[in-house]
KENU-436245 format. One record per atom (N, C-alpha, C): z, x, y. Coordinates in steps of 0.2 Angstrom, whole numbers, plus 5000, padded with zeros to 4 digits. Layout:
BEGIN
ZXY;...
% end
This chain:
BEGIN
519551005363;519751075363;519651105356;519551155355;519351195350;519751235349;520251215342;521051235340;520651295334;520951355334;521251405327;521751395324;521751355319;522351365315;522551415308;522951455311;522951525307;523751475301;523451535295;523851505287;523951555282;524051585279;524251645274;523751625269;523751575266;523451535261;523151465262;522651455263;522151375263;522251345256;522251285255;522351275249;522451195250;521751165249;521751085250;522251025247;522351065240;522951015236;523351065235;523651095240;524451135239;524851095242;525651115243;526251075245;526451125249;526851105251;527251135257;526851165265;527051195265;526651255270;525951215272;525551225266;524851215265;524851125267;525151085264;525051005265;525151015274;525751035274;526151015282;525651045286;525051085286;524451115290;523951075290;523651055284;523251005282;523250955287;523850925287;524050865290;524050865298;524350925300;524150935306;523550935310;523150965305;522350965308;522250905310;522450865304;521950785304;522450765310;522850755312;523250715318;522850755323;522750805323;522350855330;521650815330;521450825323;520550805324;520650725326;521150685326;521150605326;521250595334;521350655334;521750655345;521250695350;520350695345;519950725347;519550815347;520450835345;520250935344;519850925339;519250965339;519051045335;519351075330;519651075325;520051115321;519751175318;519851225317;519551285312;520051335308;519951325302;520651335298;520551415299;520851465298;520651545297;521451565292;521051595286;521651605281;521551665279;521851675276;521951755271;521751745264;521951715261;521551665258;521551595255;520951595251;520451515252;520451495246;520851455244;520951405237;520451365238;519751365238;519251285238;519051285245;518651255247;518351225253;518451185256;518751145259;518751075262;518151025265;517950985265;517350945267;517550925274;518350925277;518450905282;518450945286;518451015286;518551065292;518151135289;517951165294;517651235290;518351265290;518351325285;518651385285;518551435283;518851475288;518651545286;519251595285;518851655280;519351695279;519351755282;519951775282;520151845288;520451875283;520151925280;520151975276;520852015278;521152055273;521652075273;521552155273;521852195272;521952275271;521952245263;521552295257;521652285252;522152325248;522752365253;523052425250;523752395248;523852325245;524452315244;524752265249;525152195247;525452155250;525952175258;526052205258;526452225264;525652255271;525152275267;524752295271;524252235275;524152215270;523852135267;524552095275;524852085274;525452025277;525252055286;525252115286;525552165295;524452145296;523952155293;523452165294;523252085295;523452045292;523251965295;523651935302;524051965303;524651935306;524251985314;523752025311;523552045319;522752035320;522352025314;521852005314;521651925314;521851895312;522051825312;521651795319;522351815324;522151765330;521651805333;521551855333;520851895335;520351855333;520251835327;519551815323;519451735325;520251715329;519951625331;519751635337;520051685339;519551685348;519051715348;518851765345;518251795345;517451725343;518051675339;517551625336;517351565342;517951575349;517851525351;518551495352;519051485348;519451465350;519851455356;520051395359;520351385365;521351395366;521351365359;521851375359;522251425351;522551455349;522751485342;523451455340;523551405334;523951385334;524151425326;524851425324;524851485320;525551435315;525351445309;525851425303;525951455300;525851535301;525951595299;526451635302;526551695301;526851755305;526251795307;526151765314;525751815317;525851835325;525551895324;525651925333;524951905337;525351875343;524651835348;524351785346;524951745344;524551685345;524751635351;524451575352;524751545358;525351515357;525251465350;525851425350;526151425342;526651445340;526851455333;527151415329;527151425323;527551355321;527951385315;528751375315;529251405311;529451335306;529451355300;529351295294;530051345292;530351405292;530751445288;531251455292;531251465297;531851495303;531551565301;531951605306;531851705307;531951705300;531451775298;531751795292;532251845289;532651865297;533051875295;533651845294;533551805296;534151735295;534251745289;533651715286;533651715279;533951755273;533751825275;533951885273;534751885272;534951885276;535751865279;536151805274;535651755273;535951715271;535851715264;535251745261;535251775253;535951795250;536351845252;536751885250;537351825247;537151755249;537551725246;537451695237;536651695237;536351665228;536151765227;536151805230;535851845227;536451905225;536151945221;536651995216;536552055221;537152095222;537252155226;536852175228;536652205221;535952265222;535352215222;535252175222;534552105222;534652115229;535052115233;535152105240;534752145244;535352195242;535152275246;534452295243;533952275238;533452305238;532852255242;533052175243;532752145248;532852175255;533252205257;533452215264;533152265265;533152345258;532752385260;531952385259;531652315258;530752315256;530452325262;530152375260;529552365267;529252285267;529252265265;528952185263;529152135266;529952145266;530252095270;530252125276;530452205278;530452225284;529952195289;529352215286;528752175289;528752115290;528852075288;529051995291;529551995298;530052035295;530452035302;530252075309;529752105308;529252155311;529052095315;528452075314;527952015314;528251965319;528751945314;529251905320;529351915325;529751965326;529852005331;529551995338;528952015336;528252035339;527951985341;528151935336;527451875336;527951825342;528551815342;528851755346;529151805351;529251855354;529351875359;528651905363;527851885362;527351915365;527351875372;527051895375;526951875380;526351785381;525951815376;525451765376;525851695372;526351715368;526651635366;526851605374;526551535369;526851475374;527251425370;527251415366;527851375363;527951385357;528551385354;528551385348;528851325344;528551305336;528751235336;529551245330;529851215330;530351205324;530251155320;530451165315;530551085308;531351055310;531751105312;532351075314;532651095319;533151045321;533451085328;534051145323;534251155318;534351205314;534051275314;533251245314;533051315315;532851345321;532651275326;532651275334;533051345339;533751335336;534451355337;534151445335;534151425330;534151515324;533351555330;532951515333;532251555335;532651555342;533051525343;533051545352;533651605352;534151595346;534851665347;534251715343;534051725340;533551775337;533151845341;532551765344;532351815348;532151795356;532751785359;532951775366;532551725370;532451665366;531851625369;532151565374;531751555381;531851505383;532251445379;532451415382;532651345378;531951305378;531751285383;531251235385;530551265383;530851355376;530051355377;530051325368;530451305364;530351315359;530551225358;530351185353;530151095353;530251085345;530851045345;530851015336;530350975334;530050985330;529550915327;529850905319;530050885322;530150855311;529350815307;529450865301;528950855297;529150765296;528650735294;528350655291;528450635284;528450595280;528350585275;527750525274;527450505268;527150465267;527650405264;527550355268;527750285266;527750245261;527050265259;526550225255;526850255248;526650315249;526750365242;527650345240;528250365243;528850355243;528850285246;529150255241;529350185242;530050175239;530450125240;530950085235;530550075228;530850065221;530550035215;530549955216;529949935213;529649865213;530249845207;530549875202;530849835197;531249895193;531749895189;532149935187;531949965179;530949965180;530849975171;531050055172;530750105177;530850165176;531650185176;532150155179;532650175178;533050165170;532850145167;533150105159;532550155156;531950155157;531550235154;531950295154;532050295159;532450375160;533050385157;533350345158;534150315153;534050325145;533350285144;533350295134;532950365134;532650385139;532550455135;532950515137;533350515139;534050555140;534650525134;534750465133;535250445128;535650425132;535650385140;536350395144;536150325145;536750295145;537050215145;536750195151;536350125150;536150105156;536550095162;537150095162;537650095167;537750135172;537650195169;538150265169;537750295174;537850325180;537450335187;537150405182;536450415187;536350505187;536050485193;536050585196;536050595201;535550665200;535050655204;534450715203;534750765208;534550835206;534350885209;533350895208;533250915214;532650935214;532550995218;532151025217;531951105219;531951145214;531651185218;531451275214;531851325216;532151365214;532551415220;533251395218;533251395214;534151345213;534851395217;534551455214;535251495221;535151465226;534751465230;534451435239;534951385239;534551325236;534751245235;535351255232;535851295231;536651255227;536851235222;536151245216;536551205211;536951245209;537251315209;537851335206;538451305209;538451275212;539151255216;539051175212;538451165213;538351075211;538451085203;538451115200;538751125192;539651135190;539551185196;540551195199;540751135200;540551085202;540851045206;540850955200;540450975195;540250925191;540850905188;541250925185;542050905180;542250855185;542350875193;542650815194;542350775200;541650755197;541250705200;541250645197;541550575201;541750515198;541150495193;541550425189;541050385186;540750415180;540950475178;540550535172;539650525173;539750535180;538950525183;538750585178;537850595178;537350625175;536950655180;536850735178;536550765184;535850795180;535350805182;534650795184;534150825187;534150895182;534050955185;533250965185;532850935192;532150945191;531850995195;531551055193;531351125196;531151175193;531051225193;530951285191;531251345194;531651405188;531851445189;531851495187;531851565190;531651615183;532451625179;532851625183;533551625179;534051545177;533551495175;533951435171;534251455168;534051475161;534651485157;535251525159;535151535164;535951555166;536351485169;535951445171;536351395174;536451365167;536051355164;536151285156;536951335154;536751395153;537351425149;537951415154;537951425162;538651385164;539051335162;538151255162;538451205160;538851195153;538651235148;539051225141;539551245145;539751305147;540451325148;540851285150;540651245155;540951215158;540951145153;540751135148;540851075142;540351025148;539851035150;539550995153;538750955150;538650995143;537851005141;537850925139;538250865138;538150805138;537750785146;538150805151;538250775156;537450805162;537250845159;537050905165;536150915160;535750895164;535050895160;534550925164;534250965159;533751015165;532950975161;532650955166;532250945166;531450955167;531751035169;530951085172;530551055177;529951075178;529651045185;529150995183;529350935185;528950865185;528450835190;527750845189;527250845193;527550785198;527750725193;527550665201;528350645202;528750665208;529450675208;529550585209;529150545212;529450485212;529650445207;529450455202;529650415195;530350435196;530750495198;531250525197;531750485202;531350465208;531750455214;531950365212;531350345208;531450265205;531950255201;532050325198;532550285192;533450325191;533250355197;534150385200;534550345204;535250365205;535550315210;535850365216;535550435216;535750475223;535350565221;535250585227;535250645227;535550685228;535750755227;536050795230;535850855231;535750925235;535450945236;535850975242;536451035240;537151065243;536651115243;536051125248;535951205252;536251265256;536151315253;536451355256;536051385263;535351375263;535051395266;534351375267;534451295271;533951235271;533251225277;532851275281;532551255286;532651175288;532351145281;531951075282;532351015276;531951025271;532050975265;531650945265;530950945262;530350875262;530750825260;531050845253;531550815249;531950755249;532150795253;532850755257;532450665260;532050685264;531650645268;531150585262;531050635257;530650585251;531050535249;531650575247;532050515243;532350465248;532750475254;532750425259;532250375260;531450405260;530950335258;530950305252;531150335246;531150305243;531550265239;532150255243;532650195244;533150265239;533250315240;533850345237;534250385240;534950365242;535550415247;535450485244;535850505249;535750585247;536450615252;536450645247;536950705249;536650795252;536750785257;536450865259;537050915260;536850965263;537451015267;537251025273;537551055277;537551055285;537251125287;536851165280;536351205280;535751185280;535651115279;534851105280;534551075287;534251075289;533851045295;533950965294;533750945285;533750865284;534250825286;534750865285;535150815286;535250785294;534750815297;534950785304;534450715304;534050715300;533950655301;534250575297;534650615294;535150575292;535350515296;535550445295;535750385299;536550405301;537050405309;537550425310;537950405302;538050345300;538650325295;538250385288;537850405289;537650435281;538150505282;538250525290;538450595291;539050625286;539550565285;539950585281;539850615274;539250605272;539050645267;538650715263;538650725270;538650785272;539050845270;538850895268;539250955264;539350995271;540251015273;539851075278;540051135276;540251175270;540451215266;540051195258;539451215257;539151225252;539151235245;539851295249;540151355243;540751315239;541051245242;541551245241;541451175235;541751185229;541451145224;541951065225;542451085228;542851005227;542650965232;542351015237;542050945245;541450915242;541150965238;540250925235;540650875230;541350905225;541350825220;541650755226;542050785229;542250715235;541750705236;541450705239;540750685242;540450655239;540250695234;539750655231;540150585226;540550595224;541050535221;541050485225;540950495234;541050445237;540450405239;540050445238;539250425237;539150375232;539250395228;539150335222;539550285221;540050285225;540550225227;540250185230;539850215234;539650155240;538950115237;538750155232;538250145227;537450115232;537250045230;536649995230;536550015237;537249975240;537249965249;536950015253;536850075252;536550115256;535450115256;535350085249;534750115249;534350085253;534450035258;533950005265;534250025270;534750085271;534950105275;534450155276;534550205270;534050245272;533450255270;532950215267;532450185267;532150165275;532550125279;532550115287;532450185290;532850225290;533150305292;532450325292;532150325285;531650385283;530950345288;530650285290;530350255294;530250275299;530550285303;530650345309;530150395309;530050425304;529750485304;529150485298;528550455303;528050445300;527550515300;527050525296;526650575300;526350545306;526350465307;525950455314;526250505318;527050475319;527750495324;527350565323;527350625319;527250675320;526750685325;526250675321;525650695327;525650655332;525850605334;526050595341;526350645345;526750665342;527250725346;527050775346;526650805341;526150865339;525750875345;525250815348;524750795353;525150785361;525750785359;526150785368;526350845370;526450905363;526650945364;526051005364;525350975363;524751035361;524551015370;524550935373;524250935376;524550955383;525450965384;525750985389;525551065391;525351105383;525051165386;524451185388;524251145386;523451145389;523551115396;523851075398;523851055406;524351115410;524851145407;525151215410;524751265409;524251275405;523951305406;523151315413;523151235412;522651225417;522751245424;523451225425;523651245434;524051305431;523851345429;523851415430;523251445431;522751425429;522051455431;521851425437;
% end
């Protein structure tokens, strides 16, 4: 079958969005499909797939977003396409795939990391209204047939949003690589990171990782630092336009021994080798790659009942689960009790993150591409 896969941006060695599409293809192309990338635009070429670009309105990003989201699937059928499968916000496609939840969930749930007026000027952007436009439009068309989640989190947000069947919308949880995320072979990287921070070989830290730090919690996870046992060490790997407003917390709070910003670090698994847990108290989680990374790669983690990750959590890990965010003394319990448990966990959830291979994905990808294609067949 001869798939369109519609994307906002192509981009061979991007992350997120871009990688989790990538890899889709290839489990479609290994399952036999046809794949044809069609983007807005085009970071490079690919050797494995043609791509093509779908020109936007040039009169400005709002123009640009409403003019792909309708040109798009038009340009993969006009190309031939049997099927249009969409990792974007678009209207008329066949089958959709939500990596974010609604955006207006999102919006909603902003008003928590963002400032009054920061709020109310996202809510009135033509920018965002068109996303939610789009939305709208795209999951309640008639020519959708299934739409996909990354969590049953955001499963739940697409079907109260916009009125959907149950059975017509399917969780696939994103994959990780096994190989890439491992347990450490030996404790050199952890005794590294320890002399070049100054902090006693003993003494736990515990990574934050991400961008977006309102989103992901670290304000609350900085709140909550005074009285998290063991005088653990926190481990702030990302990028923000307003860090120093976090760093200047940390002094206030007498933290700037304890609490280290370390910017954005190209290869996170050094990080994942030489910590003893994660945490990552979202306010407003689709997914969590994250989450899933460190679980491969032998490190517990602490999530919130915000993110989609944690449901792939092992049941005994549940309990460490945040289910208030906001609230700084459930993230210090919690996480104190985390680090109690210490070593014992990390084949726990090393096991846990196994589950969720990108085979496992494209297995489920292909049961779910090829059920529509047979409903679709005894309809004609």
């Amino acid at each position: 079958m001869r798939i369109g896969l519609l994307m906002r941006r192509f981009d061979r060695h991007g992350g997120g969005t871009e990688r989790d599409a990538i890899i889709t293809a290839e489990c479609l192309r290994e399952a036999g499909h046809q794949v044809t990338f069609y983007a807005q635009e085009v970071r490079g070429q690919s050797r494995d797939f043609v791509v093509h670009r779908v020109a936007g309105m040039p009169i400005g990003r709002t123009a640009g977003l409403l003019s792909f989201a309708y040109r798009a699937p038009a340009a993969a059928r006009r190309a031939g396409a049997d099927l249009v499968l969409s990792f974007a916000r678009t209207i008329g496609s066949d089958v959709m795939r939500s990596g974010g939840s609604a955006h207006i969930s999102y919006l909603r749930a902003a008003r928590q990391w963002r400032g009054a007026l920061e709020w109310q000027a996202m809510r009135a952007s033509p920018y965002h209204r068109a996303q939610i436009f789009i939305e709208r439009h795209g999951f309640r068309a008639a020519r959708l047939r299934k739409a996909i989640a990354v969590s049953n989190l955001v499963r739940g947000d697409l079907i109260r949003e916009f009125d959907l069947p149950v059975e017509k919308v399917v969780t696939l949880y994103n994959g990780v690589d096994l190989e890439r995320f491992e347990p450490p072979r030996d404790d050199s990287e952890r005794h590294e990171l320890r002399s070049s921070l100054a902090i006693a070989h003993e003494a736990p830290i515990v990574a934050f990782v991400g961008n977006g730090f309102g989103r992901k919690g670290l304000r609350f996870l900085i709140a909550a630092w005074p009285k998290v046992a063991r005088e653990a060490h926190l481990l702030v790997v990302g990028s923000d336009q307003k860090r120093r407003a976090y760093e200047r917390e940390a002094r206030r709070l007498g933290l700037e021994a304890r609490v280290h910003f370390a910017g954005a670090m190209p290869e996170v698994t050094r990080i994942f080798h030489a910590v003893d847990a994660l945490a990552l108290p979202s306010l407003f989680e689709p997914f969590g790659n994250v989450i899933l990374e460190a679980m491969a790669s032998g490190v517990p983690v602490l999530s919130s009942a915000q993110s989609g990750a944690a449901e792939v959590l092992p049941e005994s890990m549940q309990r460490f689960v945040v289910r208030d965010p906001t609230r700084a003394n459930e993230i210090a319990d919690k996480l104190s009790a985390l680090l109690e448990a210490g070593t014992g966990l990390r084949a726990l959830v090393r096991s846990a993150a196994e589950r969720f291979t990108w085979r496992a994905y494209g297995e489920k990808l292909n049961v779910t591409i090829s059920a529509e294609v047979a409903e679709r067949a005894g309809r004609s």
